[in-house]
N, C-alpha and C positions, 0 to 999 in steps of 0.2 A: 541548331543546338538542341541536344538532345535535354528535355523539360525536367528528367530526374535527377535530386542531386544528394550526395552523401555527405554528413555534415559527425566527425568524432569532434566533442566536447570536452576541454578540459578547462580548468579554474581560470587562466589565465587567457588560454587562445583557443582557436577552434581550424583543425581544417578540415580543408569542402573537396568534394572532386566532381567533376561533372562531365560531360563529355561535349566536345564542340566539335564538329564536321570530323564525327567521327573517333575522334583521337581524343584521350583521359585525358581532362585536365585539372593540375592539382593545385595548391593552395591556401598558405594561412593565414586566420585575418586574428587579431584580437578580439578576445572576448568581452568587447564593452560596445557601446552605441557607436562610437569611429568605427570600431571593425565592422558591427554590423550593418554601418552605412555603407563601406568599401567592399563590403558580401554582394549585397543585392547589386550594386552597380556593375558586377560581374555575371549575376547570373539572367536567366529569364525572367522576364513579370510572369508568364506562365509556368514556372517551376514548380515538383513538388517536391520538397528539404525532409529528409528522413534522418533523423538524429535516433540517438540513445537518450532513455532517463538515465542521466550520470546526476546521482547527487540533486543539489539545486545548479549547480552549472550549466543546466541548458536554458533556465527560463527564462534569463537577458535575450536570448537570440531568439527562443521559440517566440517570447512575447512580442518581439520588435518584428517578425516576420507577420505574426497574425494581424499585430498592428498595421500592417502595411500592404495587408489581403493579397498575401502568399502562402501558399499551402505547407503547411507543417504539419510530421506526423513527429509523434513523439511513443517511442517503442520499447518496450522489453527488454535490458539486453542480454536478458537469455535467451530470446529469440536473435538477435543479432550473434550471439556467440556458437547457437547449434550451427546459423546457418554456413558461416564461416567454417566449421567443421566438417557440414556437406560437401563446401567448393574445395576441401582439403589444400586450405589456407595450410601453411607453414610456418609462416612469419606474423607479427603482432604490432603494428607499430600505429603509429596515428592515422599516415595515410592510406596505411592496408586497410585497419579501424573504416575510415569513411569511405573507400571504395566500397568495401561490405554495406556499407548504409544504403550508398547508392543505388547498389545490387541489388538490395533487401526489399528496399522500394517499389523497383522497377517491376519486380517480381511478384510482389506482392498488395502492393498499393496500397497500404495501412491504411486505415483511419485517419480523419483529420482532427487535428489537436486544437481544443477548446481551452482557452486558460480557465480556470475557477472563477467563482466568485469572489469580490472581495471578503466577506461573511466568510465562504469556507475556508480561504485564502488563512485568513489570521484563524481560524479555530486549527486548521492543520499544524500552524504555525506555534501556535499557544498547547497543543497537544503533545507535540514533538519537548516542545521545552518544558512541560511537564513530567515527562517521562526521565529527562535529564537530569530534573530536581530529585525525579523515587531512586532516580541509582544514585545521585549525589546524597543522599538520606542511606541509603543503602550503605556505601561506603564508609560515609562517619560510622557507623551502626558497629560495624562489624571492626572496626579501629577504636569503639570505645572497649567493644565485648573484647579487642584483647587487649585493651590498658588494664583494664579490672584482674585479668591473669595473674602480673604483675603482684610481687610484693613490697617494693618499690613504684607505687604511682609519685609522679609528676604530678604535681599540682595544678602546672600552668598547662599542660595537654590535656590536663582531665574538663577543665573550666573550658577551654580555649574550642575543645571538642565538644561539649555541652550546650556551649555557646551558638555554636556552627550548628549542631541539629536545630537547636529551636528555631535559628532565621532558615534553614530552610523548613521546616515545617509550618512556619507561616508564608511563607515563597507559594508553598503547593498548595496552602487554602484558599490566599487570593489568586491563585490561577486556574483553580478549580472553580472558584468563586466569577470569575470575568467568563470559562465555560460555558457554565451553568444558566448565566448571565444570557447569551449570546444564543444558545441552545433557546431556553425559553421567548426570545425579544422574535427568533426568526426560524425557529422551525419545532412552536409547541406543541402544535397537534400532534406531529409526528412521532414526536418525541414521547407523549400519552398514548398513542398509541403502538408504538415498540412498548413500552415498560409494561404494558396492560397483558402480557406474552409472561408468562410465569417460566423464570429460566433466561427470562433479560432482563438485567438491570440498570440502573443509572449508566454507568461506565460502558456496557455493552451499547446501549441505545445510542450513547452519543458516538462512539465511533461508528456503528451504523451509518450513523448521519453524516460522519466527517466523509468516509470512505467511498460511500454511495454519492458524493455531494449532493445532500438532500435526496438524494433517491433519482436522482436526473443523469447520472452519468450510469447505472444501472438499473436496470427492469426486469431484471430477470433474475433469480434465485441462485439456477444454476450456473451463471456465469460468472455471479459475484464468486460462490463458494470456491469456483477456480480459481479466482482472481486472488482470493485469499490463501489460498494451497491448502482446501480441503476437502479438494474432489478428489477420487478415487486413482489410483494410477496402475494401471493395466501391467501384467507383464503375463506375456503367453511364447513359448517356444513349444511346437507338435502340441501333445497332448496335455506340456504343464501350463496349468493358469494359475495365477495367482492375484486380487483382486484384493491382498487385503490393507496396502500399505496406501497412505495420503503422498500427494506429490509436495508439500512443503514448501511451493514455490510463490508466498504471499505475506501478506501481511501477519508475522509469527503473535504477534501482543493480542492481535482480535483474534486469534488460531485458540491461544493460550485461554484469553478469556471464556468463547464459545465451550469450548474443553471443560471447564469449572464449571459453568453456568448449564453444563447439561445433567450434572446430578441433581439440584435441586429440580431442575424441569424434569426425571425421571421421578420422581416423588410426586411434584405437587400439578403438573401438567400434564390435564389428561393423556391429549394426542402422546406426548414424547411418552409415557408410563404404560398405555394401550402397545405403543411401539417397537421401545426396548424390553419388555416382558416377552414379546413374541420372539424377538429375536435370539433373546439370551435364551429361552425355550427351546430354539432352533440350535442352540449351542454353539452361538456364537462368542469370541472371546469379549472381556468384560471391557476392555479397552476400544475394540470395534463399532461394539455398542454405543460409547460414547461420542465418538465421533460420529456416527449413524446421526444422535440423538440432536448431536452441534449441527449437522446441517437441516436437522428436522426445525430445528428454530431461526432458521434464516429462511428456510419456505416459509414459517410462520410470519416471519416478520413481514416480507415482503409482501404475503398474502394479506394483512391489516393495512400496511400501507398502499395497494394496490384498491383493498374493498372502501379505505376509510372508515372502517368502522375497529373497537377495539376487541380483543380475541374472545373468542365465544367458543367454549368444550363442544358447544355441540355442529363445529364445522372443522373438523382436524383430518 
């Protein structure tokens, strides 16, 4: 039996394909601890399970594989989707889906998938549901501002919508508050030293920390910045090159924050003001610049948390 296996995830089931003496074999099990007991007794103890992050749909299985010291990688699936594009796939279906895993795998050998901690585990989780409560605030918001339109208001909309902001505006303080909480109990040094970075603030530091989990699933600057979709994305045919646009392929909220948080850091942070003054000198555009600036504060960041000490002008 061949040791690599391709595993497409959805909410309910999962199927796998694997190869035994030679010849695919394919297969779905249910997405719960029965199926993932009825998985493994099918495949090899020395298998390595290449899935997609689909959603949270893959953690029951991914976890119950690691639990059970089998290799899981757990992959991109825009890297699963180009590659399928290479093998000029045709078709789309679940078990196409996991024979590509399979492939993806075999070829490629991904990384081995570490679950989180529990710590980052629920900050990710208390983050995500934070986010839910500023569009749910958002949305009342913009349903009061057009009741007030009206010259006829409703009485019981206008109360009923009033009502509903303020519980969730207390929603997001205590979740901000259990954060904050959680930030400080178990990763404050860090956390003093990202904010200590003129251009990070509260909000930026602690995704830092959610994203990076604690700085342990990355060490490297530039690979987070990818990882975010804020590195650079090449395009050259003959003699045209064009270097100016981000790939977009990451985390858009910490993209979005970084973006905002690099005009103050071109004001009051030396390094990023030394930085973007040369560049916009060099007649770059002002929006280039800023991004420039956003990944200028993610070397910085990493560089405090790498030195352990908090940011000092005169090392940029």
């Amino acid at each position: 039996m061949d040791h690599f296996v391709g595993v497409d995830i959805s909410k309910l089931t999962f199927d796998a394909e694997w190869l035994e003496e030679g010849q695919r074999r394919h297969q779905q099990f249910d997405n719960n601890e029965s199926g993932c007991i009825d998985f493994i007794a099918k495949i090899s103890s020395e298998a390595h399970v290449t899935m997609e992050a689909t959603g949270t749909y893959y953690l029951t299985l991914a976890t119950f594989l690691y639990e059970n010291e089998i290799k899981v990688s757990v992959v991109n699936p825009v890297q699963t989707r180009y590659f399928a594009q290479m093998q000029l796939k045709r078709a789309k279906t679940d078990p196409v889906d996991a024979g590509i895993c399979r492939t993806f795998g075999a070829s490629y050998q991904p990384s081995l998938w570490v679950p989180p901690s529990k710590v980052i585990s629920e900050l990710k989780q208390l983050d995500s549901y934070l986010q839910g409560l500023v569009q749910e605030r958002t949305r009342v918001l913009n349903r009061l501002e057009a009741i007030h339109q009206r010259p006829d208001i409703c009485q019981y909309v206008l109360m009923d919508l009033e009502s509903n902001l303020k519980g969730i505006g207390e929603r997001i303080k205590a979740c901000e508050d259990l954060i904050a909480d959680s930030i400080q109990a178990h990763y404050a040094r860090q956390y003093e030293l990202l904010v200590s970075v003129k251009g990070i603030g509260p909000r930026i530091a602690t995704m830092l920390i959610v994203l990076t989990e604690g700085f342990l699933r990355f060490t490297d600057a530039k690979k987070f910045s990818s990882f975010i979709g804020l590195s650079t994305f090449i395009r050259q045919s003959g003699t045209s090159l064009s270097t100016s646009s981000i790939t977009k392929m990451g985390q858009s909220r910490l993209r979005h924050l970084l973006y905002m948080g690099s005009m103050p850091a071109m004001r009051w942070n030396r390094g990023c003001k030394e930085f973007s003054t040369r560049l916009l000198a060099n007649g770059k555009p002002y929006k280039v610049v800023r991004i420039a600036v956003a990944n200028k504060l993610i070397r910085q960041a990493f560089a405090v948390i790498n030195k352990g000490e908090k940011y000092s002008a005169e090392y940029t």
